[in-house]
N, C-alpha and C positions, 0 to 999 in steps of 0.2 A: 498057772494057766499056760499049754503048751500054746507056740505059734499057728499048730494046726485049726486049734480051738478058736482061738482068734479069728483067725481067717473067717472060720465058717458062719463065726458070730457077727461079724461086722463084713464083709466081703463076701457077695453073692457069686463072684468070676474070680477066676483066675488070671486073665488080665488085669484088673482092679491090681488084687495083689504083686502083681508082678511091678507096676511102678513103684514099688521100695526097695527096687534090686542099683534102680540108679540116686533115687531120689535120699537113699539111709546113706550111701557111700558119699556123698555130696557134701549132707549135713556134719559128717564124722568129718570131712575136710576140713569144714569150716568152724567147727571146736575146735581142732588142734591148729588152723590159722589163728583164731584168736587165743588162745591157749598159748601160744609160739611169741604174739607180737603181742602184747596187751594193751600197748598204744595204740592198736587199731578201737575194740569196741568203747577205750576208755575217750578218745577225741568227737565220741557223740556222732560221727559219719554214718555208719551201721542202721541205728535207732532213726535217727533222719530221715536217712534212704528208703529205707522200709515205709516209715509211716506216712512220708511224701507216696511213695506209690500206692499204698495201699490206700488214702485219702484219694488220689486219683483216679483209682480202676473203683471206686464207690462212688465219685460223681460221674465218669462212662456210663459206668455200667443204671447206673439210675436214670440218668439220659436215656439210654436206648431201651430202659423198660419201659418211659413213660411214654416212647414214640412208640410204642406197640399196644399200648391203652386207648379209651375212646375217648378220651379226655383234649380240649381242647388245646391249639398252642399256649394261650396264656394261661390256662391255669396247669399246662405242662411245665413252663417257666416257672412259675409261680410256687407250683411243687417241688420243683427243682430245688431254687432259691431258698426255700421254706428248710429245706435238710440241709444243703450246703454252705449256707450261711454262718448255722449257727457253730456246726460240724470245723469250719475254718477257723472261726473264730475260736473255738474251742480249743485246736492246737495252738494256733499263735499265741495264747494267754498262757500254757499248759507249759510250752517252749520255752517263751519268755520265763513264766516264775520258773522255769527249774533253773535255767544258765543265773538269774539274779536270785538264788536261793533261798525263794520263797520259803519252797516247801523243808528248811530244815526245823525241826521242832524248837527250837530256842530263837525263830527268828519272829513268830505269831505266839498270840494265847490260843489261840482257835486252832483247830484239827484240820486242817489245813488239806494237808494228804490223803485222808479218810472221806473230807467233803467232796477233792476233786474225786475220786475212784466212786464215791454214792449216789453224789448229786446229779450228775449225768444220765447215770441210770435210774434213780428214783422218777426222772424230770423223762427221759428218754423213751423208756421203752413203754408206760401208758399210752402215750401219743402212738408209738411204733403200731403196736398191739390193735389201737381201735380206729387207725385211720382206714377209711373209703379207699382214700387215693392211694394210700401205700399196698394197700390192699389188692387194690389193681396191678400195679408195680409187680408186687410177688406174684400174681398170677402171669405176668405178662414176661418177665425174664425163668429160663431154666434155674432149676433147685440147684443147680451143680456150682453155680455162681458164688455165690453167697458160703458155700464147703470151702472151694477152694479158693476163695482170697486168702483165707485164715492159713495159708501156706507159711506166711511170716513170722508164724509162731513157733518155725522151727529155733530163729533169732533168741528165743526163751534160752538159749544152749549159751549166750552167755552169762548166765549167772551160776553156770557148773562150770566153766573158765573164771570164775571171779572165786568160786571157792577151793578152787584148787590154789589159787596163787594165794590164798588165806584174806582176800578182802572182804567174801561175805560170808555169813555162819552157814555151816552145813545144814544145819536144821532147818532153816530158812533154804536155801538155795539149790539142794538137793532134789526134796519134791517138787518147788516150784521150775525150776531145769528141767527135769525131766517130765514132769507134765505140760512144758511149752512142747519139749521138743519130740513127744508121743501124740499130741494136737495135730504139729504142724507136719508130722508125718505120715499119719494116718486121713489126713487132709484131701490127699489127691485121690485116693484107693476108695474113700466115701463119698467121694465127689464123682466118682468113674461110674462107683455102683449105683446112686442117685440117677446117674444121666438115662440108665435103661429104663425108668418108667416104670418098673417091677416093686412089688412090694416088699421084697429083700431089700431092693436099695434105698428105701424109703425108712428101714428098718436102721439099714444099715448108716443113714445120716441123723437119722435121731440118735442113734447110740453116742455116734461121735458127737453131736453136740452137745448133750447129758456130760459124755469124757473132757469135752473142753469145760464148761460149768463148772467140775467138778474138779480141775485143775484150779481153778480159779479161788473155786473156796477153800481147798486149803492154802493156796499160797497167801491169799488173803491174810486167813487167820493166823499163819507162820508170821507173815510180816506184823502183824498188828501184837504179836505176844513176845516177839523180840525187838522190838522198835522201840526208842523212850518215850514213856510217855507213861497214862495212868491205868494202860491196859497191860504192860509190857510185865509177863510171866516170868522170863527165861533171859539173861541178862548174858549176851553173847561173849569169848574173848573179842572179836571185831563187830564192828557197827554193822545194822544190817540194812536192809533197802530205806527203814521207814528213818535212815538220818537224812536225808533228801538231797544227794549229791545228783548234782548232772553228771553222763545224760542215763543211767540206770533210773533214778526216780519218775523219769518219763513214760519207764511201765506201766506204774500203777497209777501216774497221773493223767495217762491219754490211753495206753494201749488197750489194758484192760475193761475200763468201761466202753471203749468202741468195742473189742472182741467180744462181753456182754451184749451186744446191744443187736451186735453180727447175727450172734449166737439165738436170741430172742425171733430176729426177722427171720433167721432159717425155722425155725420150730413153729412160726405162723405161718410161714410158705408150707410144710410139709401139710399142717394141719390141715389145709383148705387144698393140698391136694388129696387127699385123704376123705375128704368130704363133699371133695366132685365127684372124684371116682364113684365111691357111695352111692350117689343122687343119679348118676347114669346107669347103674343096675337095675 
């Protein structure tokens, strides 16, 4: 598929497209910074940083959609509280067992790894899907929100630096690489086309989040069919994500079921703008 094709399919302007002229040259930086130093995304800083801001600009940003709802102060709080709680707690456990190496497989009987990357999202996004009040929320903050937080998933670009230096299998690290870092690319350019209110761009943010989705299942399934364990197909020469070293195993034990869960709330925002429009014709 040429780039022009692309364009037209996912990017309603030419503005949209034009933010990959700074934003692709950035990312290529910062592979070949970690590429260069590999002590940088191997001391867990990187993974950190990212997922501290990206867990903050989610409780902002939830904040000021619910001050733009009709909903009272307390149960503006109360809603608040109700996501951020658990969402906190979630990293801090996720944190913790990775640096005390929970999630290595010889350290549990229990699938450990599999549960954190499921349970969140089994548990998560029904509530997400059928709440009132989140409901309000995604009508009350811009669609664009929600596209471009998921900018951090250009950060996916370190496990094409982990397999160049031969720590994790190409098979594994390849598609899942490049489908963070075509995500978190394509991120801003989805989120510009979304902002105009046109049904291109509304076109063009369901696509991206179908292409994040869809990154996500195969890296999945790559991790779960070279990882030890009783699913494990393809038996790497190096260990792949699912041996649970920090702070790589913090992908699939926090990143990915929040970027799941991101991915869900943008597709019920779009739907319900989708269905206002509708009801005003």
């Amino acid at each position: 598929m040429t780039a022009e094709a692309v364009s037209s399919a996912i990017v309603p302007s030419r503005d949209a497209w034009r933010s990959l002229l700074w934003l692709a040259p950035l990312t290529v930086l910062w592979l070949l910074l970690i590429y260069s130093w590999p002590a940088i995304p191997a001391s867990g800083i990187p993974t950190t940083a990212h997922q501290l801001a990206a867990h903050g600009l989610v409780a902002l940003g939830l904040w000021l959609g619910l001050e733009h709802t009709s909903l009272t102060q307390d149960q503006r709080r109360a809603t608040w509280l109700a996501i951020m709680v658990p969402d906190t707690l979630w990293l801090t456990v996720a944190w913790s067992a990775a640096i005390n190496g929970v999630f290595h497989p010889d350290t549990a009987s229990l699938p450990v790894l599999p549960m954190a990357i499921f349970l969140p999202v089994m548990i998560g996004a029904p509530l997400l899907l059928f709440s009132k009040r989140i409901g309000q929320v995604l009508d009350a903050i811009p669609a664009s929100w929600l596209v471009t937080l998921q900018l951090y998933r250009i950060f996916g670009s370190w496990a094409i630096a982990a397999w160049l230096h031969g720590a994790l299998p190409g098979v594994f690290a390849v598609p899942a690489g490049i489908g963070d870092m075509l995500t978190g690319l394509l991120a801003l350019p989805a989120a510009i086309a979304v902002a105009t209110g046109t049904v291109e761009g509304r076109r063009a943010a369901i696509f991206w989040n179908f292409l994040g989705l869809a990154d996500f299942a195969v890296a999945i399934t790559m991790g779960v069919i070279t990882s030890p364990g009783p699913w494990q197909l393809i038996v790497p020469r190096v260990q792949s994500i699912g041996a649970g070293d920090y702070p790589g195993v913090l992908t699939p034990a926090f990143v990915v079921p929040s970027s799941i869960l991101l991915h869900v709330l943008s597709l019920r925002q779009l739907r319900r703008r989708i269905r206002a429009d509708v009801a005003r014709r």
